[in-house]
N, C-alpha and C positions, 0 to 999 in steps of 0.2 A: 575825229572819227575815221576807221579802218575805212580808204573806199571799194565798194565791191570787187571791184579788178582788182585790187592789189595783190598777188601772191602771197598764200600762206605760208608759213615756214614749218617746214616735214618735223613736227615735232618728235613725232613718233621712229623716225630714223634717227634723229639724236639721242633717244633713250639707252641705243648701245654703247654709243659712244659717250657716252655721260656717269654710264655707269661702272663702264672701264676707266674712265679718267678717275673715279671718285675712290674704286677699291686700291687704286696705282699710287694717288697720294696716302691712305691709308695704309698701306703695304711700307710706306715709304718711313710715313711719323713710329710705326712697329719697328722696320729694321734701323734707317737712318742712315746708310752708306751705302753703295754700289761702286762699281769700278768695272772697268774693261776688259777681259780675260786674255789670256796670250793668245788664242785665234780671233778676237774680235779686234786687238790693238794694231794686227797684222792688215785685218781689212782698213783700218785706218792709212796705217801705211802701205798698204797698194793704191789705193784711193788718194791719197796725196802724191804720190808719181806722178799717177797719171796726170795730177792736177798740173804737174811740171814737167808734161810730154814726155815723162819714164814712160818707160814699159817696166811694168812689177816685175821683182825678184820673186817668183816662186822656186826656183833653183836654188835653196839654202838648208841647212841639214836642221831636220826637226821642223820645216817649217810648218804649219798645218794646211789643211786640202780649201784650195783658193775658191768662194762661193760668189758666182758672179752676182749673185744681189748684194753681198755684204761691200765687195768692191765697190759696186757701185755706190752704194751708200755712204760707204767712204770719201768719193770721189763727192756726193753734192753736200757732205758736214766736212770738206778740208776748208770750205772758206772762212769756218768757227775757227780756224790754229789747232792749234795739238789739244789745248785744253779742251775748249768746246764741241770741238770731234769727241772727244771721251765723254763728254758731258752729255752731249746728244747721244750717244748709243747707251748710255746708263737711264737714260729718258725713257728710250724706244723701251729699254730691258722693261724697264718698272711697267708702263703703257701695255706691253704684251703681256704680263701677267695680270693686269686688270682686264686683258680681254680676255686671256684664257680662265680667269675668274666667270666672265660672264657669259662666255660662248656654252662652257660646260654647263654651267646654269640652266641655260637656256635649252638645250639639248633634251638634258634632265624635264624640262619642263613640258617639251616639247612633244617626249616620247611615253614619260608617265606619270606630270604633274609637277607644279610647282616647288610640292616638297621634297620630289629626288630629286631636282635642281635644285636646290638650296644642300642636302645633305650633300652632294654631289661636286658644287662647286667649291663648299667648304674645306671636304677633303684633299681637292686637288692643289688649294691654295696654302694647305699645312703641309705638304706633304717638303721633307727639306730638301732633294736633290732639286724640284720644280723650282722654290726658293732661291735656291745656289745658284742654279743654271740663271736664272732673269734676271738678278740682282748683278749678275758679270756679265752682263751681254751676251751670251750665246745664241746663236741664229737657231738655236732648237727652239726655241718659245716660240716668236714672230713664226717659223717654220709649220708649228702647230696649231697654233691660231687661223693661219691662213688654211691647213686642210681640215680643221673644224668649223671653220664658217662655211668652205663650200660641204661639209655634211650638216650644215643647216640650214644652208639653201634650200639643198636636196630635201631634206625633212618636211621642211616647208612649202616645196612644190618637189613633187616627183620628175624625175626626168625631166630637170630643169635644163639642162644643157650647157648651152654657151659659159653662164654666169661660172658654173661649177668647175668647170674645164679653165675658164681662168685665173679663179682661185689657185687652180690646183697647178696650171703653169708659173704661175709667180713663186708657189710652194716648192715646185720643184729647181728654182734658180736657188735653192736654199739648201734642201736635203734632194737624194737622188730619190729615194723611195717615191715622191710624189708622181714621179714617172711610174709606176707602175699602176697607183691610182688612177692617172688620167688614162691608163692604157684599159685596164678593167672596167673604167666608167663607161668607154666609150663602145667597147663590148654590150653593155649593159644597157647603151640605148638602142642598140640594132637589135635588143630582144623584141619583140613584137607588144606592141603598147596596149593592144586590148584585142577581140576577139576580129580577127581578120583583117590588122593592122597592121603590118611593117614599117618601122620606121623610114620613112623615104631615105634612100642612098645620094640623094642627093644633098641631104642635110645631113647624113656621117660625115658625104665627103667634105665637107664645109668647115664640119667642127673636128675632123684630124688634124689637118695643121695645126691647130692650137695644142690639141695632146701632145702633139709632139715636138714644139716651141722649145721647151725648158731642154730636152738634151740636146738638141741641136745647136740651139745658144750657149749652151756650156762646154759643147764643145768644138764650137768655131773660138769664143773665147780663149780654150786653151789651147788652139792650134795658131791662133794669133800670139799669145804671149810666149808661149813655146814652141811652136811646130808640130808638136803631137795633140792631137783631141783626144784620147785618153789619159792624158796628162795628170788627173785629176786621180783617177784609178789607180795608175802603176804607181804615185806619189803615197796616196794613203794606203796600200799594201805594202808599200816599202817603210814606212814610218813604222806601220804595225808591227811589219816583223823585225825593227830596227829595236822598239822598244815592248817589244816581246809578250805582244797583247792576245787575249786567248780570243782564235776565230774559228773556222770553219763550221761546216754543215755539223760537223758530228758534237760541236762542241754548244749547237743553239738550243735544247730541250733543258739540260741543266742547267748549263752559265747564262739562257738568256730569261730563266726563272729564276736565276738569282737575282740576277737585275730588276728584274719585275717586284721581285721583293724587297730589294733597297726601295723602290721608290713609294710603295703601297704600306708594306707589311702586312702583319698576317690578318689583323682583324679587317682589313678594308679587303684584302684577297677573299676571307670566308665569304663577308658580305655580297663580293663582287659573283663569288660563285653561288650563292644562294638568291641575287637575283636574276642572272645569268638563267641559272638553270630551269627556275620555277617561271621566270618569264617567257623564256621558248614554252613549254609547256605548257600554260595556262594562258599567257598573253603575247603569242607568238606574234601578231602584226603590227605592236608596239616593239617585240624586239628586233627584229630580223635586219633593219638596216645595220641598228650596234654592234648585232654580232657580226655582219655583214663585213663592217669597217674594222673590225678587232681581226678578222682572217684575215684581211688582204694586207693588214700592215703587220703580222707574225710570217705572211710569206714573203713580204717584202724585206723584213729583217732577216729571214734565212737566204733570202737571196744575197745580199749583201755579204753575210757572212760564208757564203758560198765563194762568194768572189773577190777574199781574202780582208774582207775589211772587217774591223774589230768587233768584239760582241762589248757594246760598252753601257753601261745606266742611260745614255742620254737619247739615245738609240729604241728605248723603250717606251718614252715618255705619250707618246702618241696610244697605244695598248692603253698605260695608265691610266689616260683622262677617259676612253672610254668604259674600262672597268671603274672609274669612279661613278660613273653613271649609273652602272650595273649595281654600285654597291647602296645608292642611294635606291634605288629601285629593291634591293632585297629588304631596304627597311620599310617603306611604304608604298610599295608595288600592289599589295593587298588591297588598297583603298579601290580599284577598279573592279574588284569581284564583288560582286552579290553581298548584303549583309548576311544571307543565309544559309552561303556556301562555304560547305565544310571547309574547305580549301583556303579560307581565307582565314578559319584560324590558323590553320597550319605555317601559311605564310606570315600572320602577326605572331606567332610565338617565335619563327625562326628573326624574325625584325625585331625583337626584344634582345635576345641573344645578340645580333647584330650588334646593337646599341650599347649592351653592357661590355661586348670585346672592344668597341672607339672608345669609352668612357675610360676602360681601366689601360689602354695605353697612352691617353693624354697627357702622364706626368710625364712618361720616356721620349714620348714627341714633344714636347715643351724643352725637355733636358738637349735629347739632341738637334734642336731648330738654335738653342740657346750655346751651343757649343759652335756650331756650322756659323752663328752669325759672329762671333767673338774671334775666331779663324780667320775669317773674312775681313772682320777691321782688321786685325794683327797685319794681314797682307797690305790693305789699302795703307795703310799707313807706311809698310816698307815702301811702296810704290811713290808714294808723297815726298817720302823722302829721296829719293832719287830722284823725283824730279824737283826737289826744292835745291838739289846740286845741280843741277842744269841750268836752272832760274838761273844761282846766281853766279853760273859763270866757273865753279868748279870743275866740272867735266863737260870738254867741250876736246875739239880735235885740234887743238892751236899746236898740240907740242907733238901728234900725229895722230893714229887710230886710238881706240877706245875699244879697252878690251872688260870683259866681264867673266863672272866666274860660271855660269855656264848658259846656257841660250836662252834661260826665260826673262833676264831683262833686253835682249835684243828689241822685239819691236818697238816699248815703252821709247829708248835711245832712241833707234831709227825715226822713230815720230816727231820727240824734241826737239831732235838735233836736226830735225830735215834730210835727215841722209838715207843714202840704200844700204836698206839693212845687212845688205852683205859685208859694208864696212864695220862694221863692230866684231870685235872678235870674241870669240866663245872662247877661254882659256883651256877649256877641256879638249879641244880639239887642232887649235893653234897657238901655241906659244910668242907671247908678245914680247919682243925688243925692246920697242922704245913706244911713246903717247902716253894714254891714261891707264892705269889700271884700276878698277874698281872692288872693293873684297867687302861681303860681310862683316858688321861690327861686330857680333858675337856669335854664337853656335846657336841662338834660339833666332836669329833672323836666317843662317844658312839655311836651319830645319826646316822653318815656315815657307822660305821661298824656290824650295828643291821641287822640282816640277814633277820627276819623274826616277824614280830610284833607277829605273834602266835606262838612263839617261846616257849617250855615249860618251866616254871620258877616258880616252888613254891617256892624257898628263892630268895630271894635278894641278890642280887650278892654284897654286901657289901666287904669292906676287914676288915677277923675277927679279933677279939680282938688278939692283941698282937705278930702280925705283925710289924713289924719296915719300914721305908722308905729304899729304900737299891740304888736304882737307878731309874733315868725319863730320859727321854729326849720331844720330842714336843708333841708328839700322847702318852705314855704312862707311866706310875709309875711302878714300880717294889718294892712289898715290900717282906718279909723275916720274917720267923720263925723258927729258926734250933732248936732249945730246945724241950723239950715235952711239 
């Protein structure tokens, strides 16, 4: 028998977590592979430097923009090895999409009922770039996660404070944008709380520091590993404009609705605006934080792209999840009006319409979820194989450097091999003498594994004269030059 002192165990906090582990292994037995992307295998290897008192190479061309949580993470999964570092960030990947499963859910549930949290989560968890991105590690999932839990804190206690603010700092060791949320939040609690209330300045000044945590830590970080604390900025403006990514102000009304549309499409977009619309209207203090959080991260994506950094899909994903909300809300948003206002038939016929534009694009979304994951093994499997010539001893730096045909197997090497990645050489950019050289086994592994068609390459990634064949297997050749 239980005895009365004994502590309970917070069942009800485990429910979140419970039901994110449960959609994560499900998500898992559906796709069945995941892998590490070439900016998450990066944070591996910065994170294993450090584990050997490196200071990270961010100084390498193409490298992507250095996130000091991913580093860090890197640095406490380097004592798994190369393998289980990849293995643990394919974990994390699947685990954040079971939460951004259940956070959007819960939002839905939160703002107009269990069943737009169900339509709601559904969609966001079909949608394939969301897919893509979590299944490869991208620090945009865990990134979103974390600024949708502290907007359901919020939801859940108004001018919550501290809790939301640290959400949103850990958020922003991830994406920059969450800086601007913590900055608007904190705006937002010096609004005056009720009728002749001000919020005391004694507890802004409290909870500023924390809003302003995340840039400050990211950029004493990169004033450490480089010198410069905008390091992170001039880096991914220069990549952008290296590989010729379309940005600025003028260019985010179009290209960053295009985006919005890779990741939605149209009938989740109708939906998103028929609950959007009819909710301000009709059940505006159910909507107002949604849309609330839908502005501040369309101004935070225009600032961004104000300030040279790309207008990319991944970039959007945060808009998305809460117009998936919106869109569950345009289908049964109705249920909160009156049985005998006109209004709410208006609103169940457009939730009918709703429902028949998701239903008739399900085969197109089945076809390209069924393409996106068949892509993705083709790759994970190039990856496998390069590193099953690492295993055994094929490529390895005995005879000198180790060169590759252009920089997206850099980190994958860097990681194996233990080394900085600046030792490996991109063939597109430096011409290798002597060591290993590594080529594509046929033209459908070059296609699959080309990172970037504007990818910089003034030589020809050829393998040079007097190279020997030394080992292949299906994805790649391995040739050899130990002599001068």
């Amino acid at each position: 028998m239980r005895s009365p002192t004994a502590p309970r165990l917070p069942l009800g906090r485990l429910k979140g977590p419970a039901v994110a582990g449960a959609v994560a292994g499900l998500l898992w037995l559906v796709i069945g592979h995941g892998f590490a992307n070439y900016d998450a295998l990066y944070s591996l290897v910065w994170g294993q430097q450090l584990s050997r008192g490196e200071t990270p190479r961010y100084n390498l061309p193409i490298a992507p923009t250095p996130h000091p949580l991913g580093t860090v993470v890197g640095l406490i999964l380097s004592p798994l090895g190369p393998g289980g570092a990849e293995t643990g960030l394919v974990v994390i990947g699947y685990l954040a999409l079971g939460a951004l499963g259940y956070l959007v859910y819960r939002l839905g549930a939160e703002w107009f009922g269990p069943l737009v949290g169900l339509i709601a989560g559904a969609v966001i968890l079909t949608r394939e770039p969301v897919l893509s991105y979590g299944i490869r590690a991208y620090v945009d999932i865990p990134y979103l996660v974390l600024v949708l839990g502290a907007v359901l804190v919020e939801s859940r206690r108004p001018r919550a404070g501290l809790p939301v603010l640290v959400l949103l700092a850990v958020a922003g060791l991830l994406r920059p944008e969450a800086w601007l949320f913590s900055g608007a939040y904190l705006v937002w609690l010096g609004v005056r709380r009720g009728p002749g209330r001000p919020r005391e300045w004694g507890e802004l000044a409290r909870l500023a520091p924390v809003a302003a945590a995340a840039p400050v830590i990211w950029g004493a970080a990169d004033l450490l590993v480089t010198g410069n604390p905008l390091w992170s900025l001039t880096k991914t403006r220069h990549t952008a404009e290296t590989l010729k990514r379309v940005t600025g102000l003028n260019n985010v009304p179009i290209t960053g609705s295009r985006r919005l549309g890779e990741v939605l499409r149209e009938p989740v977009l109708f939906g998103a605006g028929v609950g959007m619309v009819l909710s301000l209207a009709w059940q505006r203090q159910r909507a107002v934080l949604g849309v609330a959080v839908a502005v501040v991260a369309a101004v935070a994506f225009a600032v961004l792209a104000s300030a040279g950094l790309p207008i990319v899909t991944r970039y959007v994903l945060l808009p998305s999840a809460i117009l998936s909300v919106f869109c569950g809300a345009g289908v049964f948003g109705w249920r909160w009006l009156a049985s005998g206002d006109r209004r709410r038939r208006v609103w169940l016929g457009l939730g009918v319409v709703v429902v028949a534009g998701l239903a008739a694009f399900i085969p197109s979304q089945v076809h390209r979820l069924r393409h996106t994951f068949d892509a993705l093994g083709q790759q994970q499997r190039i990856q496998d194989d390069l590193v099953a010539l690492v295993t055994s001893g094929a490529v390895s730096e005995r005879c000198g450097p180790v060169a590759v045909p252009n920089h997206r197997p850099v980190p994958l090497l860097a990681l194996r091999l233990h080394v900085d990645p600046g030792r490996i050489i991109d063939a597109q950019v430096t011409r290798a003498s002597r060591g290993t050289f590594l080529e594509p086994a046929t033209p459908a592994v070059a296609s699959a594994y080309i990172l970037d068609p504007h990818d910089p390459h003034p030589l020809t990634a050829a393998v040079p004269a007097g190279f020997r064949l030394a080992a292949a297997n299906r994805s790649w050749r391995v040739f050899e030059r130990c002599g001068p």
